[in-house]
C-alpha positions in Angstrom: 206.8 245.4 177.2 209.1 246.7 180.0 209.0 245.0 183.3 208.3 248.0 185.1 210.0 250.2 183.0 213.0 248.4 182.9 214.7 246.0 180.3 217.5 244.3 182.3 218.2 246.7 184.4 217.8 249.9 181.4 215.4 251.9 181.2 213.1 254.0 184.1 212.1 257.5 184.6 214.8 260.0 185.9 213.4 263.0 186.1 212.7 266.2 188.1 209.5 266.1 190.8 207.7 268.4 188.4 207.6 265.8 185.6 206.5 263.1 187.6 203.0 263.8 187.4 202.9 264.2 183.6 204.4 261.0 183.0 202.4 259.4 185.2 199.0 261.0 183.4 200.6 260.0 179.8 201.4 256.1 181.3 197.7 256.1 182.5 196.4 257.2 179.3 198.6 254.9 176.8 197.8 251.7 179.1 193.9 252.9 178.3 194.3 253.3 174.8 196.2 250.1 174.2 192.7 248.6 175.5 190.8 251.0 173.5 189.3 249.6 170.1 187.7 252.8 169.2 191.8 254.2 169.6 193.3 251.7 167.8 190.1 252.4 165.0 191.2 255.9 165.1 194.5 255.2 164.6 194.6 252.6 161.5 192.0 255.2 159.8 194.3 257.9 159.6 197.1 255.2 159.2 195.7 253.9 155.7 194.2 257.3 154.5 196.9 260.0 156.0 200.0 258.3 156.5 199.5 255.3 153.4 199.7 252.4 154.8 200.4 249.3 154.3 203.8 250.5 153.0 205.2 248.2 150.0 207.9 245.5 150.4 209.9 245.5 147.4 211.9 242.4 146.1 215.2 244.2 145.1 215.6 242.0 141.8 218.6 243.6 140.3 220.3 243.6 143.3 219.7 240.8 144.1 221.5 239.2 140.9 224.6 242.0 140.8 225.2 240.8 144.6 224.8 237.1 143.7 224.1 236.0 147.0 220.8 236.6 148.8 217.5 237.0 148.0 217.1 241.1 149.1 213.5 242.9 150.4 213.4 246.0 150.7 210.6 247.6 153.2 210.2 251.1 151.4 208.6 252.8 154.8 210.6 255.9 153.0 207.1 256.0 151.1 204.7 256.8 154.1 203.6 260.7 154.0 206.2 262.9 154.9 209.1 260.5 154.1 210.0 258.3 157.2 209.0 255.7 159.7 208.4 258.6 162.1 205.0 259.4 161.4 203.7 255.9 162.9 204.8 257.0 166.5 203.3 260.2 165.9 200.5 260.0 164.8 199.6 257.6 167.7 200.7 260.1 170.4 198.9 263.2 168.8 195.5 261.0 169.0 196.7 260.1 173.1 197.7 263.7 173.3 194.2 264.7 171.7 192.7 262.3 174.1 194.2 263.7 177.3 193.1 267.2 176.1 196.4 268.5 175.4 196.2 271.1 172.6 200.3 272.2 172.5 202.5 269.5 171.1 206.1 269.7 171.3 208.9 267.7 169.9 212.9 267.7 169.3 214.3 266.6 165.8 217.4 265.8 164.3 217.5 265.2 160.7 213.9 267.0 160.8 212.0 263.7 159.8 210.5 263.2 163.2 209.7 267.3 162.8 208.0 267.1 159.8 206.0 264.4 160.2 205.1 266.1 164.2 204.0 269.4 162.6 202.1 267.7 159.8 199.9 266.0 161.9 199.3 268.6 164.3 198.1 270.4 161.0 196.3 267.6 160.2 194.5 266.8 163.6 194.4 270.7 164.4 197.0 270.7 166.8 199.7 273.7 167.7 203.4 273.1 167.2 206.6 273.7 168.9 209.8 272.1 167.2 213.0 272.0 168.7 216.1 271.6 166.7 219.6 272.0 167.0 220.8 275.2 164.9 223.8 272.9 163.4 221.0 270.1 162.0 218.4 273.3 160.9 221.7 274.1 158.9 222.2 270.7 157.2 218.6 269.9 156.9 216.7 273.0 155.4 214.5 271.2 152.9 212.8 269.6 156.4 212.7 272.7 157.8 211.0 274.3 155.3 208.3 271.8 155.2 207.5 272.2 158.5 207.2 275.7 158.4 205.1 275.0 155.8 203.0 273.1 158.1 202.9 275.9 160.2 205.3 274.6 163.0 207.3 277.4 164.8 210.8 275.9 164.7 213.0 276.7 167.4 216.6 276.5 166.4 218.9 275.4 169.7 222.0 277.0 170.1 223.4 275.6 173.5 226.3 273.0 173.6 226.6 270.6 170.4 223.7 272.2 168.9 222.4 268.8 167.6 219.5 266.2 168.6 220.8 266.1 172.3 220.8 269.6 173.0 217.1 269.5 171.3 215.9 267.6 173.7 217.2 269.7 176.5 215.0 272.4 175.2 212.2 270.8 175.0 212.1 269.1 178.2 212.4 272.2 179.5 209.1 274.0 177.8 207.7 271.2 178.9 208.4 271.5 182.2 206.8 274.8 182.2 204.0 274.1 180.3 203.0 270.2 181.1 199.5 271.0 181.5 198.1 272.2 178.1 201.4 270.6 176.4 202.3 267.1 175.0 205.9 266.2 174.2 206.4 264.5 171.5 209.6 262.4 172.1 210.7 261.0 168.7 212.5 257.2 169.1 212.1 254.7 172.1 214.2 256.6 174.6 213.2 259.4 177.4 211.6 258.4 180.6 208.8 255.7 181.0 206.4 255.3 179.5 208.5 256.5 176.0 210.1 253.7 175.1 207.0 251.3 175.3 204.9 253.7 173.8 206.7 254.7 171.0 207.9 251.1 170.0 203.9 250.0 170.1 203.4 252.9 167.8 206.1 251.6 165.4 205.7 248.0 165.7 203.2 248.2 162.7 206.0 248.1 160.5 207.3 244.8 161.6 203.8 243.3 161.5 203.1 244.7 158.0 207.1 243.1 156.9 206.3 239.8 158.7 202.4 239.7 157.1 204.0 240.6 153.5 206.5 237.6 153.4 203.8 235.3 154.9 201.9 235.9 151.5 204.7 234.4 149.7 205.6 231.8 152.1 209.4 233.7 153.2 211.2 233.8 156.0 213.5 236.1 156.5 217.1 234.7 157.4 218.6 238.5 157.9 217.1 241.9 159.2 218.8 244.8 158.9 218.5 248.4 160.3 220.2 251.6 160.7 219.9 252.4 164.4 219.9 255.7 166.2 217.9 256.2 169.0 216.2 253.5 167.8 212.4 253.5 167.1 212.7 252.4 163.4 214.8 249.4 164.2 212.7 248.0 167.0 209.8 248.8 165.0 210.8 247.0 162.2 212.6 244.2 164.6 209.6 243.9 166.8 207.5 240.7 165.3 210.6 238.9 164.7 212.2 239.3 168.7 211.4 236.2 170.2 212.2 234.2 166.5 216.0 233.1 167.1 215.8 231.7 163.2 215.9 235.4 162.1 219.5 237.6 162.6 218.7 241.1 163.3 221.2 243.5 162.5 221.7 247.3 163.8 223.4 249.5 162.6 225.4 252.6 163.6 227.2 255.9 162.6 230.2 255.4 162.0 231.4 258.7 161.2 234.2 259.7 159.6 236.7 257.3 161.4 237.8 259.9 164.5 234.6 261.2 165.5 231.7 258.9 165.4 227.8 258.0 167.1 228.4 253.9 167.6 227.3 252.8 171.6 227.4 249.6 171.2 230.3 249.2 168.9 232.1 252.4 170.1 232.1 251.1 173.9 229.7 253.5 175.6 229.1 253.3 179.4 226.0 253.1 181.2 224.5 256.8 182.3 221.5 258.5 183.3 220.7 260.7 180.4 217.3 262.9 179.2 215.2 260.9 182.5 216.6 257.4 181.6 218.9 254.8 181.8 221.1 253.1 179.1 224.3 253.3 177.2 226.1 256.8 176.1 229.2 258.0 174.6 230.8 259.7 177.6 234.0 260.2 179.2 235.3 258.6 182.9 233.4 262.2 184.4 230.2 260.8 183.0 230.0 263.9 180.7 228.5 263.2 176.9 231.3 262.9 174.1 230.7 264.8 171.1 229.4 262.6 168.4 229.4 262.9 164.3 227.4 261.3 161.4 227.0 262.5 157.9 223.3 261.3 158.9 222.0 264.1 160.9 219.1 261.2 162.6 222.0 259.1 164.1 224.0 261.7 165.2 222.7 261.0 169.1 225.4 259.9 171.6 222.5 257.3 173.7 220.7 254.3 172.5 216.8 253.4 173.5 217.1 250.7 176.6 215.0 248.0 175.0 217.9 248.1 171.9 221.0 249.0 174.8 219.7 245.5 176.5 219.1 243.5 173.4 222.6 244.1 172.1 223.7 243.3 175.8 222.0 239.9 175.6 222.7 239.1 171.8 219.6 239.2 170.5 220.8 242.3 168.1 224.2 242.3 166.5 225.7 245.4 165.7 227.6 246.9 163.4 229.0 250.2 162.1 229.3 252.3 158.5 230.9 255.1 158.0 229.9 258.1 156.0 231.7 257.3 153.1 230.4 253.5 152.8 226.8 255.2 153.6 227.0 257.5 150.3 228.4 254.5 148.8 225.1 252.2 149.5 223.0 255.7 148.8 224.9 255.3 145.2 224.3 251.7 145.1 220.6 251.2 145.6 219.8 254.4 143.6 221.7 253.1 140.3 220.0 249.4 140.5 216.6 250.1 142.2 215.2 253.5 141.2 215.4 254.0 145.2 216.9 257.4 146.7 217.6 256.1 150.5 218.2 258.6 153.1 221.5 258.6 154.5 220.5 257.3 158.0 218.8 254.1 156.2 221.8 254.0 153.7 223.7 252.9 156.8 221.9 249.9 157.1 222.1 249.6 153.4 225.9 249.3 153.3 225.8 246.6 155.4 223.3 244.8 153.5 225.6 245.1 150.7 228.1 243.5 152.1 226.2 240.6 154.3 223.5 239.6 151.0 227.3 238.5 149.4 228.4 236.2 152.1 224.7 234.5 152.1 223.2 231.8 149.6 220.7 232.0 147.6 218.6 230.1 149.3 218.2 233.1 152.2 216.1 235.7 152.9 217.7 239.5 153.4 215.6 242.0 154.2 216.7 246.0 155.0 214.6 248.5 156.4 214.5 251.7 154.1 213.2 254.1 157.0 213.2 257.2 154.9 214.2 258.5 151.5 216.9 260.6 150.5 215.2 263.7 149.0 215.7 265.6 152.7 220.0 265.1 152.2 219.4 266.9 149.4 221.9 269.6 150.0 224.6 267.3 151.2 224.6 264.4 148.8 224.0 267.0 145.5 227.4 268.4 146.9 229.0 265.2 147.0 227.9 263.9 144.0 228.7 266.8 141.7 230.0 269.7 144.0 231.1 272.2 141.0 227.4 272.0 139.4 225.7 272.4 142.8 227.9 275.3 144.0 227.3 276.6 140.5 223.1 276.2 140.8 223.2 277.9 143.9 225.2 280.5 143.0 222.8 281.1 140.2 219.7 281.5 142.8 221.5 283.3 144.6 221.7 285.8 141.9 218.3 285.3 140.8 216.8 285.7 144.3 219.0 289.4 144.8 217.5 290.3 141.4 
């Protein structure tokens, strides 16, 4: 946990006088559920029946042998309901929100994982739904926002500044401003104010018990973890059992980009700043003002990093790397020719670099890569890259169809 709100320094709660209260009220109510059982009941219920868990850890056989150095895992959260490792943190805050007598949730998305998996639990725990996303990611990520329209979420496309995940969360901080009362936000990784980033990594710290409980049953340890890293909640979720374990690397990754234009803090020297009510590392200039970013993965595509993650590459507990968007469709290529796995392009970032690292290792180690999501969502970009002439074709045929 934070040491009051803070990890070395990173962290706290920067935020208007009329959000103070709120925060305060959600920070009383999580520090009660943690010490809840009849919560934490709650919450592994709907885990196992509505979300699936435990979610498999998969020994990635052939690639293990066409990479001819480690021994590869492969958690497959990609398989939990809705497709990500986003629906652990929210399912736990719409059960707090529930708790607190909220009835509104709202939420900001990127690649429209954290979107989907907000609205179908609202529809699942009877909740209404507000989802903010940037007009630029509702572009490049239909299928997700179809699916939660399906769920009967009113999306709200964002057409201020980048038009991406940062100008999302402007939005919805300021409904919720106006509307803290009946409303819950919904942040999606382990950034925002206190008590976000604690809250949100509980929430997803299942995954790195469930990784850490799996290889116990074959008596492994893993040598290697690897993670794509945006804002962060997948990586600290899946990191989290292994922190204070210096026998285990952990590796995050970031968005490279295309070479110019990119989303890597700690790689891509970001400076500390004040940003969305907290403290960490962004991509700005020497005016303090947010540099645009670019990933092929709309879910990195964020120019901050979570605190806890900012001050954990600070200290060298986390390495970090970068992959571009050409070595990520190359690990999306990779993993779905020799496993049978599509990976979405955010955990294909991690993937590259798992690629690379498992041929450098010995036999004789562990590798294990977090698959946070599956592919099916970058549906419309990597069916273009893969064979752009037959997609423009198909579409060009529904087109017709549809005006028929």
């Amino acid at each position: 946990m934070s040491e009051q709100g803070y990890f070395s320094g990173l962290g706290g709660k920067y935020v208007p006088e009329v959000l103070q209260a709120p925060l305060i009220e959600l920070e009383e109510a999580f520090t009660q559920a943690l010490q809840d059982a009849t919560f934490w009941q709650e919450f592994h219920y709907h885990a196992d029946t509505f979300i699936g868990r435990p979610t498999p850890l998969l020994f990635a056989q052939q690639s293990t042998e066409v990479l001819g150095g480690a021994k590869i895992y492969i958690k497959l959260e990609g398989l939990a309901n809705t497709g990500a490792h986003k629906i652990n943190n929210v399912l736990g805050q719409c059960l707090l929100a529930k708790r607190m007598g909220k009835k509104r949730i709202i939420a900001e998305t990127g690649a429209g994982q954290h979107g989907a998996a907000t609205a179908a639990c609202c529809a699942k725990l009877g909740l209404e739904c507000h989802i903010y996303m940037g007009a630029i990611d509702v572009q490049r990520q239909r299928p997700n926002v179809h699916y939660m329209q399906l769920y009967n979420a009113h999306v709200i496309p964002v057409y201020s500044g980048t038009q991406t995940l940062k100008d999302a969360i402007n939005e919805a901080l300021r409904d919720w401003t106006d509307s803290f009362s009946s409303t819950h936000y919904l942040i999606g990784s382990v950034l925002g104010p206190v008590p976000y980033p604690d809250m949100v990594r509980e929430f997803q710290s299942i995954i790195g018990k469930e990784t850490k409980q799996q290889l116990e049953k074959t008596n492994e340890h893993p040598d290697v973890m690897i993670a794509s890293v945006g804002g962060g909640s997948n990586a600290i979720g899946f990191f989290s059992a292994f922190l204070n374990d210096t026998s285990t690397r952990l590796i995050g990754v970031e968005a490279g980009g295309d070479g110019n234009y990119h989303a890597s803090r700690i790689t891509g020297g970001a400076h500390i700043g004040i940003v969305h009510g907290y403290k960490s590392l962004f991509l700005m200039n020497q005016d303090g003002q947010l540099l645009p970013t670019h990933s092929i993965a709309a879910g990195l595509d964020y120019p901050g990093i979570g605190p806890q993650l900012a001050a954990l590459g600070k200290e060298g507990r986390i390495e970090f790397m970068r992959t571009q968007d050409h070595e990520a469709w190359e690990a999306v290529l990779f993993f779905a020719q020799h496993e049978g796995l599509l990976f979405a392009l955010e955990s294909a970032h991690a993937g590259y670099q798992a690629i690379r690292i498992a041929k450098e290792l010995s036999s004789q180690n562990i590798l294990v890569i977090h698959m946070s999501g599956r592919g099916e969502k970058d549906m419309f970009i990597s069916a273009a890259m893969h064979d752009r002439s037959a997609w423009v074709a198909f579409l060009k045929e529904e087109l017709d169809r549809l005006s028929t």
